[in-house]
C-alpha positions as CSV (number, residue, x, y, z in Angstrom):
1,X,10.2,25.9,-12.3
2,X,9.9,29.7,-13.7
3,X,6.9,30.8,-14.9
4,X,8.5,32.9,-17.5
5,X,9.4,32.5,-21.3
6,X,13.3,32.1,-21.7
7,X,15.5,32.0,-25.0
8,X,15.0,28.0,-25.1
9,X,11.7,28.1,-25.0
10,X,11.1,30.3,-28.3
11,X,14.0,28.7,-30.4
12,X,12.4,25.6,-29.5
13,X,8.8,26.6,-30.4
14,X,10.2,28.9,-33.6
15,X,11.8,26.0,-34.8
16,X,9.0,23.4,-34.8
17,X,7.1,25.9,-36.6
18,X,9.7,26.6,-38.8
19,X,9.9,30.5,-38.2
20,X,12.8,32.8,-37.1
21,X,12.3,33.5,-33.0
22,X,12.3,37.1,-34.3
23,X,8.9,36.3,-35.6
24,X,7.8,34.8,-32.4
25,X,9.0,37.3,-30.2
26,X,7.2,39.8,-32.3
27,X,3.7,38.2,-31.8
28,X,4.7,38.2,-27.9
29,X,5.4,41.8,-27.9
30,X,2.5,42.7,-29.4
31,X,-0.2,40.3,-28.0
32,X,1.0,39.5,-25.1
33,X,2.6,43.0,-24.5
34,X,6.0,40.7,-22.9
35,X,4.2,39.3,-20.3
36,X,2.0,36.4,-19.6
37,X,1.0,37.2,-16.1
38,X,-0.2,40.1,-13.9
39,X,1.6,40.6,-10.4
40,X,-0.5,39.0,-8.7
41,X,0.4,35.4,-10.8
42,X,-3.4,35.2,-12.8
43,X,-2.6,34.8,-16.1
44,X,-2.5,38.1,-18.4
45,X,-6.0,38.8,-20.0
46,X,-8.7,40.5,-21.9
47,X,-12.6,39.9,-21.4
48,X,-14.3,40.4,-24.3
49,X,-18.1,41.5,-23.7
50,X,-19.7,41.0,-26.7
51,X,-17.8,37.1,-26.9
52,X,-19.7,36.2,-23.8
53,X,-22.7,37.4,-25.2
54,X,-22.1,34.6,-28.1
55,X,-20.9,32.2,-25.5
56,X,-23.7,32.5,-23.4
57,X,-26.0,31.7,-26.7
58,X,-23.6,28.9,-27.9
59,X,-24.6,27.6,-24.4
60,X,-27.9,27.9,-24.8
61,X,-27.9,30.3,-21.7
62,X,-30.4,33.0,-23.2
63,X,-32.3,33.9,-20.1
64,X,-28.7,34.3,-18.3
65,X,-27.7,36.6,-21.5
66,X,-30.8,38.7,-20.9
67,X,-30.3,39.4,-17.0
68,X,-26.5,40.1,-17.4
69,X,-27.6,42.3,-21.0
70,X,-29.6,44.3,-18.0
71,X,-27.1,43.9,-15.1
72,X,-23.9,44.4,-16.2
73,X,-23.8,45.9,-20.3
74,X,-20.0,46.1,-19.3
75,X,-19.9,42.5,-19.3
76,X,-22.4,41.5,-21.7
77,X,-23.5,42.8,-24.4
78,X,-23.8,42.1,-28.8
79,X,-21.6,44.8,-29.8
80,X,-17.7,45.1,-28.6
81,X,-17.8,49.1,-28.7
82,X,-20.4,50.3,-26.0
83,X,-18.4,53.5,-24.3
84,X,-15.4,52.4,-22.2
85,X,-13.6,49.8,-24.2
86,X,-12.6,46.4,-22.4
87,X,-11.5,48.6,-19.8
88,X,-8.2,49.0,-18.2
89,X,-5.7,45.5,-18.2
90,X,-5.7,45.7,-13.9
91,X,-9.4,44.9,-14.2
92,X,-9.8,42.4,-16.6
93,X,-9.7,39.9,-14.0
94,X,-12.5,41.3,-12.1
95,X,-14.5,41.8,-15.0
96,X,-14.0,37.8,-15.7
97,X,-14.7,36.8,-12.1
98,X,-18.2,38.5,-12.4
99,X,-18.7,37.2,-15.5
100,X,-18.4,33.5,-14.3
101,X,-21.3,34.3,-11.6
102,X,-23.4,34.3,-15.0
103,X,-21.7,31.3,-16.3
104,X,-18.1,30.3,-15.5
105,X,-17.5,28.5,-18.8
106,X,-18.8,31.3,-21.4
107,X,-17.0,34.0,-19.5
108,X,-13.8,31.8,-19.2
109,X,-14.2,31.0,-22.9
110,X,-14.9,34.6,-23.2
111,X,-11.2,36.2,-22.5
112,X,-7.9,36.1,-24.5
113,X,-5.0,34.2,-22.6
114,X,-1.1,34.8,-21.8
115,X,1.8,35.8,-24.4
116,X,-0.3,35.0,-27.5
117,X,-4.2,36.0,-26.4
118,X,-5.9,33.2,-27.8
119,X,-9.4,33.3,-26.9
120,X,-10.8,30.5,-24.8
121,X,-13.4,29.7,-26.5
122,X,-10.6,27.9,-29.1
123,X,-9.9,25.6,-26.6
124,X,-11.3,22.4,-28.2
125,X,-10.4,22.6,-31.9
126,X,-6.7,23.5,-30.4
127,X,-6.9,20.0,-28.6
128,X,-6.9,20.7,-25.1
129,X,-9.0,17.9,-23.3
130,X,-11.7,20.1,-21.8
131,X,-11.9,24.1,-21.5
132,X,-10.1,23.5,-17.6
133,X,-7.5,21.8,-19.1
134,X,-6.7,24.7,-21.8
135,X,-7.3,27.0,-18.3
136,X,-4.6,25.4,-16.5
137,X,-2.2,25.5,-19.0
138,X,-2.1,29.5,-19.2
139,X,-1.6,29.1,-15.4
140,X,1.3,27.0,-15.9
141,X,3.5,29.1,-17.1
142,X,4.3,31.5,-20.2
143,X,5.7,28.8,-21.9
144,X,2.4,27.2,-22.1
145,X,0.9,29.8,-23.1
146,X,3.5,30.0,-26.4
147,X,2.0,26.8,-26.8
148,X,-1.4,27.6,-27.2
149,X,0.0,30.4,-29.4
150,X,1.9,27.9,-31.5
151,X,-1.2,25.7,-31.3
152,X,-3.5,28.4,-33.1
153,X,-0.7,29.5,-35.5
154,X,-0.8,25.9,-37.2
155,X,-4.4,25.1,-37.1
156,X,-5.3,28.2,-39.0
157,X,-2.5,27.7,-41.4
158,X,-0.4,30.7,-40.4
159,X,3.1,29.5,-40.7
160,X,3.5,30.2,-44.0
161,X,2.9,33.8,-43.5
162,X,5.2,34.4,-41.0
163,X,7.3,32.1,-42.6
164,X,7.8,34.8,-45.7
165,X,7.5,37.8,-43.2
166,X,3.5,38.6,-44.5
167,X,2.3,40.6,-41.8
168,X,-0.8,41.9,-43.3
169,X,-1.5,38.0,-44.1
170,X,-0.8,36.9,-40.6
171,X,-2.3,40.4,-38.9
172,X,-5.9,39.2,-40.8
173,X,-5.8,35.5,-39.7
174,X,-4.2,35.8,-36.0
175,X,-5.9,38.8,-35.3
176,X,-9.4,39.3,-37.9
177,X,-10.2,41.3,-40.9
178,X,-10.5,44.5,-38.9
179,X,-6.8,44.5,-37.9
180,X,-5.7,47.6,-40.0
181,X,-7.9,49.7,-38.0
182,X,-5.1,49.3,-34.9
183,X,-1.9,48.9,-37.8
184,X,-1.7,45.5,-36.2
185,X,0.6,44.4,-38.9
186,X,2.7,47.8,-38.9
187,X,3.2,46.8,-35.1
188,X,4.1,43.2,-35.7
189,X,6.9,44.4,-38.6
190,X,8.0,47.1,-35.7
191,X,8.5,44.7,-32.8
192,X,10.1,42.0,-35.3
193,X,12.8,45.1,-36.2
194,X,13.9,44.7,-32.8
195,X,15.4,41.9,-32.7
196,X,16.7,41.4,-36.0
């Protein structure tokens, strides 16, 4: 079975969320940049530092928090913005494999995931049966991962704005109230243009 999306897969999804593909597609191209997995078949991501600093507290690992805070500011840290970014995509799996020496859970909760980078951490009020479970669906295949997508989408009440083509409305919600900063919703009308 192929790990990658195909036509069906997005008519399918598009249709039980009563959206045009085009809409779909466009949130794939943008989050996802068209592809859910790196060569090397781990699922697309993007470790977040300053998220596994609030994982590690929702955890109640504090003492963890302070040694990586002093280790490894690249992986952990209150603020997303020290210099260097999240780093380049080829590394983002590094970066989450030291991150789980800290804790496993926080950094896997940590990271966006696949076509539609939903963050881990979502995993339960999207209702996966555990965090592994939500884990081994974005290794299944990029189909799973439009799930997951889809999944977020309708808990936070988005359909409706990409049902009437409201970027800006849909940038805010899928994406947070910072999203003009990146034209986020400029780039989600752009990649929707293309397959119109």
């Amino acid at each position: 079975m192929s790990k990658k999306l195909n036509d069906k897969d997005i008519n399918d999804a598009a249709e039980d969320l009563g959206v045009s593909p085009s809409k779909l597609k466009a949130v794939i191209d943008v989050e996802g940049r068209d592809n859910g997995f790196n060569e090397d078949g781990t699922p697309t991501i993007l470790f977040e530092r300053h998220v596994f600093y609030e994982r590690l507290g929702e955890h109640y690992y504090y003492t963890v928090r302070r040694r990586a805070m002093k280790e490894r500011s690249d992986l952990c840290w209150p603020k997303p913005t020290l210099p260097g970014g999240y780093g380049l995509y080829r590394e983002q799996t590094k970066r989450l494999d030291d991150a789980a020496k800290y804790h496993r859970d926080s950094a896997l909760e940590a990271c966006s995931w696949g076509v539609g980078q939903v963050m881990g951490y979502w995993w339960k009020e999207l209702g996966y049966d555990s965090l592994q479970d939500f884990i081994n669906n974005m290794y299944e295949s990029e189909a799973k991962q439009l799930e997951a997508m889809c999944r977020y989408i309708e808990h936070f009440g988005l359909s409706d704005e990409l049902q009437r083509g409201d970027w800006r409305g849909f940038a805010e919600g899928y994406n947070g109230k910072y999203y003009y900063k990146s034209n986020y919703h400029g780039r989600l009308e752009a990649a929707e243009a293309k397959y119109l």
